[in-house]
C-alpha positions in Angstrom: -45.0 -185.2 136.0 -43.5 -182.1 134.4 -42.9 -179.1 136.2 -44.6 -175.5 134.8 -43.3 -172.7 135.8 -45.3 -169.4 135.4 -43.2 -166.9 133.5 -44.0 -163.1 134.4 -43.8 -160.8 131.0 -40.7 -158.1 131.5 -41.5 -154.8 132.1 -41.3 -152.7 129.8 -38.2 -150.2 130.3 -39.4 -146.4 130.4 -38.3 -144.5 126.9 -35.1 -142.2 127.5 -36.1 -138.8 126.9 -33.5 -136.8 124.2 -32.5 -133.4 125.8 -30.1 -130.7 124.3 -28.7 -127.7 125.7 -28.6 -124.3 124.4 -26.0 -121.7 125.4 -25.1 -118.3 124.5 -22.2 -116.0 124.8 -21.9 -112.8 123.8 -19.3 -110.6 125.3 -15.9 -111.1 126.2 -17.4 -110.3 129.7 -19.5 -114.1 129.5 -16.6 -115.6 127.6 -14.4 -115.4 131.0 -17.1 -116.1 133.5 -18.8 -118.8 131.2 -16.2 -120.3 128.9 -18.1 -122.2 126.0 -16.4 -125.2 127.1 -17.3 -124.8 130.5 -20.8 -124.8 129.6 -20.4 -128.1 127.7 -18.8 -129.7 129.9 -21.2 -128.3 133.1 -24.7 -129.1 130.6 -23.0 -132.6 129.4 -22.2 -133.9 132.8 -26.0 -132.8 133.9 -27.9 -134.3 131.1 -25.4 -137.9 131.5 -25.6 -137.9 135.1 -29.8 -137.2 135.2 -32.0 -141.2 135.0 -34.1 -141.1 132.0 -32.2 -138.7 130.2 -29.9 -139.5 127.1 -27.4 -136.6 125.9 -28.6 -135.1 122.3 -26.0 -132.6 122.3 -25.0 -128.5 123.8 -25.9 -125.7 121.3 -23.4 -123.0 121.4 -23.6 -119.5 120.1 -20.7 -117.2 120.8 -20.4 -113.6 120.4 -23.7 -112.9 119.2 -26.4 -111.1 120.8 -30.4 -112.5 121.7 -32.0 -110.6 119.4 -31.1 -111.8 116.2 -32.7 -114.6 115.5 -29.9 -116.3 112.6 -28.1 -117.7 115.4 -26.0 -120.4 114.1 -26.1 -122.9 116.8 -29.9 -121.6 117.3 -31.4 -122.7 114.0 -29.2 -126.0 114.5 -30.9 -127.0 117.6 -34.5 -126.2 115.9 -33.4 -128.2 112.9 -33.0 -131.1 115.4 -36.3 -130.0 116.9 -38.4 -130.8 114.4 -36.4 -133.6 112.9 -37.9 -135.4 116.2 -34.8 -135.6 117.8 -34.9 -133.6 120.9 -37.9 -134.3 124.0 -36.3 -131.4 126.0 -34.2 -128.6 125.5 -32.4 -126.8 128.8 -31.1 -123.7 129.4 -29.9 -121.0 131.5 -32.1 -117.9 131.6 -35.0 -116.8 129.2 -32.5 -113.4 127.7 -30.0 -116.2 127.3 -32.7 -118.2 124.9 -33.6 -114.7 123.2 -34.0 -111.1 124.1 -36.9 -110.6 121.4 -40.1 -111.3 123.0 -41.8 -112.2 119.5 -38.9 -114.7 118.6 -39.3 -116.2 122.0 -42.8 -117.0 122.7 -42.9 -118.1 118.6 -40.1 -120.5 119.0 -41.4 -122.0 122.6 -45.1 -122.0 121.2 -43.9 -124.3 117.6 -41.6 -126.6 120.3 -44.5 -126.8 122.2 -46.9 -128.0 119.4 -44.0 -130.5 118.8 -44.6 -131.8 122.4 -40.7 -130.4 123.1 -41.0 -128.9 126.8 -37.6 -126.1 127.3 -36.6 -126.0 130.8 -35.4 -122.1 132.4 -32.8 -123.2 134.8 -32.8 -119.3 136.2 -36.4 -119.0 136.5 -37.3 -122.4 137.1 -39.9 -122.5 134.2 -41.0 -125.7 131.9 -43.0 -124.3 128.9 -44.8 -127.3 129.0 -46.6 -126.5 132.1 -49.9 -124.5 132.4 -48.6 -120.9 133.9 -45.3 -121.9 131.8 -46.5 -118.4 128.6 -47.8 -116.6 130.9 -44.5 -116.4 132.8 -42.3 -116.2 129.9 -44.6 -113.2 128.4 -43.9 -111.2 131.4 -40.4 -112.1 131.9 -39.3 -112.1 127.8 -41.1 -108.4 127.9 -38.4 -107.3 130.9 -35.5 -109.1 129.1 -36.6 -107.6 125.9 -36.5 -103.8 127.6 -32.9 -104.6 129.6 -31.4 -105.1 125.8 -33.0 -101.6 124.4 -31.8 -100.3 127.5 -28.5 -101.8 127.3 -28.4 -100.7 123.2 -29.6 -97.2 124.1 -26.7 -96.7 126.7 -24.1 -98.2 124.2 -25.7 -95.3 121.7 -25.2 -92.6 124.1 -21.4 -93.6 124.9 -20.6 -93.6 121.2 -22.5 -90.3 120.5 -20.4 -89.2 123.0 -16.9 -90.0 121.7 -18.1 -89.1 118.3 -18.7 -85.4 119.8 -15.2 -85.2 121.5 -14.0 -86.4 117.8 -12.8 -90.3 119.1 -12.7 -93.0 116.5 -15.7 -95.8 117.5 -12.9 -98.5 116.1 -9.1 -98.9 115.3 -9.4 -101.0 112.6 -7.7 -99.2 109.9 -4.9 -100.4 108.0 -2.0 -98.2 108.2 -2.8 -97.1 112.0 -3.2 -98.1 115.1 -5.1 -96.7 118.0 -3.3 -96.1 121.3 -5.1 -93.7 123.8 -7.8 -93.1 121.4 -5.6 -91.2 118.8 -4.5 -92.9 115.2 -1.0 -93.4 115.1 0.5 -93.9 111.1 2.6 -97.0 110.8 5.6 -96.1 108.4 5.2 -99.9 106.6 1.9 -100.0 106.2 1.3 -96.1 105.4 3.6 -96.6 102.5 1.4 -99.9 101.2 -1.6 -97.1 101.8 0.0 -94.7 99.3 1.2 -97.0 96.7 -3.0 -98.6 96.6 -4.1 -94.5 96.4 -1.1 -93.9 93.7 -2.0 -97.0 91.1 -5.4 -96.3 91.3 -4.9 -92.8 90.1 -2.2 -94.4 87.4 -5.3 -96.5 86.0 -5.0 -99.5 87.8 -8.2 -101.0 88.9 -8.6 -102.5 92.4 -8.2 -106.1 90.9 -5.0 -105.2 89.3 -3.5 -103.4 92.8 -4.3 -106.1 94.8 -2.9 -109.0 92.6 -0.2 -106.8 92.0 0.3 -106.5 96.3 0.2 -110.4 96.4 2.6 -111.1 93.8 5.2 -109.1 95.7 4.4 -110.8 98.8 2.7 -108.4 100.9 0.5 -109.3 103.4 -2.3 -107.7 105.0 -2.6 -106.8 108.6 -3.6 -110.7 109.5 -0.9 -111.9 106.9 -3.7 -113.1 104.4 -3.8 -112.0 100.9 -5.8 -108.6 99.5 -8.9 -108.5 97.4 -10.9 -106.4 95.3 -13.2 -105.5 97.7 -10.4 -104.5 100.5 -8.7 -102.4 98.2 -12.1 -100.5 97.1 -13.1 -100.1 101.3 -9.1 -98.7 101.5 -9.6 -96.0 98.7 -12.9 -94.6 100.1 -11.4 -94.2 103.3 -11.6 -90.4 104.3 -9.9 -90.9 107.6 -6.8 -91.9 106.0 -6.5 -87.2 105.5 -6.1 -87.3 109.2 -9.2 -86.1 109.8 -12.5 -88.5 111.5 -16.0 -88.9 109.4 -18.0 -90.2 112.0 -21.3 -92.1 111.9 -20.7 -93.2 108.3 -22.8 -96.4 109.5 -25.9 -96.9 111.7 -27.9 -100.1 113.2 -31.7 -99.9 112.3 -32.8 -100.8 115.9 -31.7 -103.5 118.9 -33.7 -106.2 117.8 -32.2 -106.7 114.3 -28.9 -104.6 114.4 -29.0 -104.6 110.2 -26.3 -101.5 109.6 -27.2 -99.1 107.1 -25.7 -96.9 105.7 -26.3 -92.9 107.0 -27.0 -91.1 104.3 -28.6 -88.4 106.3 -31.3 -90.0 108.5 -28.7 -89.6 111.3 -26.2 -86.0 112.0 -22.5 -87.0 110.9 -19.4 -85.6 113.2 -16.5 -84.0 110.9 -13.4 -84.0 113.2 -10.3 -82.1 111.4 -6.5 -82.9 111.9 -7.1 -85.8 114.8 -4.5 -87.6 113.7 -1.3 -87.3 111.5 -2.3 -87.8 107.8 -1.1 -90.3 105.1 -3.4 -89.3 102.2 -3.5 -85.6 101.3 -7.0 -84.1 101.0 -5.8 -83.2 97.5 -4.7 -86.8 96.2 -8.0 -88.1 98.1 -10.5 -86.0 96.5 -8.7 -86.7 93.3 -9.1 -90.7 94.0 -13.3 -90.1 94.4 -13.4 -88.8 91.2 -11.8 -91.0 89.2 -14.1 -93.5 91.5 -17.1 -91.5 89.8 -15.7 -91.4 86.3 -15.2 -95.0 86.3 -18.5 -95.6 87.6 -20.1 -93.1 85.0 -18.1 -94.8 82.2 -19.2 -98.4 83.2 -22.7 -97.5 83.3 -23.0 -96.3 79.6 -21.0 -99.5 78.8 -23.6 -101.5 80.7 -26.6 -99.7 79.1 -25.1 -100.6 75.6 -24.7 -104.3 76.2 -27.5 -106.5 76.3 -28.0 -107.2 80.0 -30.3 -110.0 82.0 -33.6 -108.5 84.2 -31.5 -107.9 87.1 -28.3 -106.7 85.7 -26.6 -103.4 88.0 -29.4 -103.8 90.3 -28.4 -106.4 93.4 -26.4 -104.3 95.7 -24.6 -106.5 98.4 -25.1 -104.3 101.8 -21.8 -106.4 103.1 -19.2 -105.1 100.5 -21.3 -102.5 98.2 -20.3 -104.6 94.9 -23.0 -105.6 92.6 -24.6 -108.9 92.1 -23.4 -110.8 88.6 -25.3 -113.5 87.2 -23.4 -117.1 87.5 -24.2 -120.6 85.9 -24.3 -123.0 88.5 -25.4 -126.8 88.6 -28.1 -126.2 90.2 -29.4 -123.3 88.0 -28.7 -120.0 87.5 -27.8 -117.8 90.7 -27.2 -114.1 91.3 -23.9 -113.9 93.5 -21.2 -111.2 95.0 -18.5 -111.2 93.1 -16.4 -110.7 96.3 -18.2 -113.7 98.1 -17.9 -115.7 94.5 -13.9 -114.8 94.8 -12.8 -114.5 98.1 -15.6 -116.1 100.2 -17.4 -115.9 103.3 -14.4 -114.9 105.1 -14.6 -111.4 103.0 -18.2 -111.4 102.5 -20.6 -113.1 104.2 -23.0 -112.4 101.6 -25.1 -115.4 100.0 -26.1 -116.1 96.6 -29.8 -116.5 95.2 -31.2 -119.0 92.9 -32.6 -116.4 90.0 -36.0 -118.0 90.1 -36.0 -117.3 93.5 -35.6 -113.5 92.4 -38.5 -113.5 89.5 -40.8 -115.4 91.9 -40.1 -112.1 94.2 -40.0 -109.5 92.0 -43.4 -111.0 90.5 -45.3 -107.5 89.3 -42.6 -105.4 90.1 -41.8 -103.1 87.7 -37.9 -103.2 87.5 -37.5 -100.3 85.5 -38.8 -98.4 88.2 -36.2 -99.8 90.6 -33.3 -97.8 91.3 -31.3 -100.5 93.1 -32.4 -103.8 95.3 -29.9 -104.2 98.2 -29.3 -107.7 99.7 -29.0 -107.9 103.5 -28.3 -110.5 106.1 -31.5 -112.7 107.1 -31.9 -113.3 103.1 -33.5 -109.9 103.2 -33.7 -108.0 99.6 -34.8 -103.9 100.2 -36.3 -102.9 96.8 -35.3 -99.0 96.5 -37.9 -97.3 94.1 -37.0 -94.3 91.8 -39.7 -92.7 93.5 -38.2 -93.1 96.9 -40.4 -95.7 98.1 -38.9 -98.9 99.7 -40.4 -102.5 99.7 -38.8 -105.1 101.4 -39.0 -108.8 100.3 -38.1 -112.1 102.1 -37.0 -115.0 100.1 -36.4 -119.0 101.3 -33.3 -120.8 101.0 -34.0 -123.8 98.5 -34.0 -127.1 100.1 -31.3 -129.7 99.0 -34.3 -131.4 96.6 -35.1 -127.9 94.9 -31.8 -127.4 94.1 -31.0 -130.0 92.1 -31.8 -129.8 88.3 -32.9 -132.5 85.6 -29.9 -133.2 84.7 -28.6 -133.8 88.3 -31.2 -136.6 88.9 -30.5 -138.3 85.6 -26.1 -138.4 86.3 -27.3 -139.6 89.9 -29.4 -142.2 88.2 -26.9 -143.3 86.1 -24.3 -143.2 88.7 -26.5 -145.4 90.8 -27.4 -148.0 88.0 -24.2 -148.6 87.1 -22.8 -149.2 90.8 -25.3 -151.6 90.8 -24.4 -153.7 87.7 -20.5 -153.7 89.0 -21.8 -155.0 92.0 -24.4 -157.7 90.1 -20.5 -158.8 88.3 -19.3 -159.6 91.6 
């Protein structure tokens, strides 16, 4: 008689839950006490080590504070959020996720609609569980008043040395700062003299700094000079040995945009600091040719037919203009220093001109004195008038972007692969 044997169905092994790490680091301070790779290697061996858990990867942001919310390694983790590959993200502390309690508790609340639970190693918080927001509203609040405090000390120690007439940074070509005072190099200084003397000869600032890379000079890191270097170089009034402090200001700790201070904030004049390798007399002659130029080129400009935007896209990164530039996927407005010398130089980025009419939808542009285009794809429309207006735009996805004629090659391209391959 055959034997039956009773066969019990397997159990069905548990799913392994995807968690990620996120890690921040942004001072010099962190960076020796919490190396980026020891975090990596501390939050990889956790995550391996931990039943039930399989590794999706440690997000890494160095040198940049909470607050902003463009974070690089950031956005990359919330990509992977909502692409449905993450179950759990952990990390060290709630000001090491963000300072800003609005970017926090909107960030926790759209992972938590995903059903993606982030884990507060420091405060021992899952957002996933019922007194989870209630904590983290508290606690972001306190985080979020340490960095204004933090900011407002750092404001009072510059104000400071701007009073007693000390330079906030030594990053000048043609000094360097030892004890707080500018000392000239001979080398550079001369390179310094010869950009302020072509200029006033009629060169422009493409023709110096070609000319300074034919003969082989190298800037301070040894890399090669652009426009946009030699424009910064020739507006530079500290090169009279005297300081023009507070040129520059950041809107507030949350977004740290710089702007420029153009009276919203006092100014410190300090005279003779430092030993001078630009006489006031040649500099003040440089600025006006700077302004003649300027004046000339905008009656030229006027004259020639010119697109909607034309002299109106100011980059806030290098201060150049925006030109108009025929891409594949369409016509984009761009930097011309970012178009030439790239991110490195300018970390500016180009918009898609429909993206720009779409924006400026019943604007008035002739009532626009200029449109300046900041970080966070930011555009501040600056009104004749006075008035501001600022506008937010979206980076086109990788399907926008392409045109007609795109699809049609990559139709083409793909039909033909496959007939080679029906040969075979």
């Amino acid at each position: 008689m055959a034997k039956i044997e009773r066969i019990e169905p397997l159990k069905k092994l548990p799913k392994l839950r995807n968690v990620a790490a996120y890690a921040r680091v942004s001072s010099p301070k962190d960076a020796m006490k919490h190396s980026p790779a020891a975090q990596v290697g501390y939050y990889s061996s956790m995550i391996q080590s931990h039943p039930g858990w399989n590794y999706a990867g440690v997000f890494i942001d160095e040198g940049i504070t909470g607050t902003r919310e463009t974070r690089e390694g950031f956005q990359r983790l919330l990509e992977e959020c909502r692409a449905g590959k993450i179950d759990m993200v952990i990390t060290k502390s709630i000001s090491r996720f963000a300072r800003n309690t609005v970017t926090l508790l909107s960030t926790v609340r759209e992972l938590k609609s995903l059903g993606i639970d982030v884990f507060f190693e420091e405060q021992q918080i899952h957002t996933m569980s019922c007194e989870g927001e209630l904590m983290l509203t508290i606690l972001a609040s306190f985080a979020q008043e340490e960095s204004l405090s933090a900011s407002e000390n750092q404001k009072w120690r510059i104000k400071k040395n701007f009073e007693e007439g000390k330079p906030w940074s030594g990053k000048i070509y043609g000094y360097r700062l030892e004890n707080g005072v500018f000392i000239a190099l001979p080398d550079e200084a001369s390179i310094v003299r010869r950009v302020f003397k072509e200029y006033l000869s009629g060169c422009g600032t493409e023709a110096i700094a070609n000319g300074l890379n034919s003969d082989g000079i190298p800037t301070r890191k040894g890399g090669k000079w652009y426009p946009a270097v030699i424009w910064q170089m020739l507006r530079n009034f500290n090169y009279t040995g005297s300081l023009l402090l507070k040129k520059t200001y950041r809107e507030d700790h949350i977004t740290k945009r710089k702007r420029a201070n153009d009276g919203v904030l006092p100014q410190y004049l300090a005279d003779d600091t430092h030993e001078a390798i630009i006489d006031m007399g040649t500099f003040e002659a440089v600025q006006e040719e700077i302004a003649r130029r300027q004046e000339l080129y905008k009656h030229r400009a006027k004259s020639r037919n010119s697109y909607p935007f034309s002299g109106l896209i100011v980059c806030a990164s290098c201060g150049r203009k925006y030109k108009r530039k025929t891409a594949k996927s369409g016509h984009v407005w761009i930097c011309p220093t970012f178009n030439s010398a790239g991110k490195a130089v300018c970390p500016s980025k180009q918009i898609p001109e429909e993206t720009l009419k779409a924006l400026t939808e019943g604007i008035d542009l002739s009532a626009v004195e200029h449109m300046i285009a900041e970080d966070g794809n930011i555009i501040q429309v600056c009104f004749r008038d006075g008035t501001k207006r600022e506008l937010k735009w979206k980076d086109r996805s990788r399907a926008e972007s392409w045109t007609e004629e795109m699809r049609q090659a990559a139709r083409e391209a793909a039909l033909k692969g496959g007939r080679k391959n029906g040969e075979r």
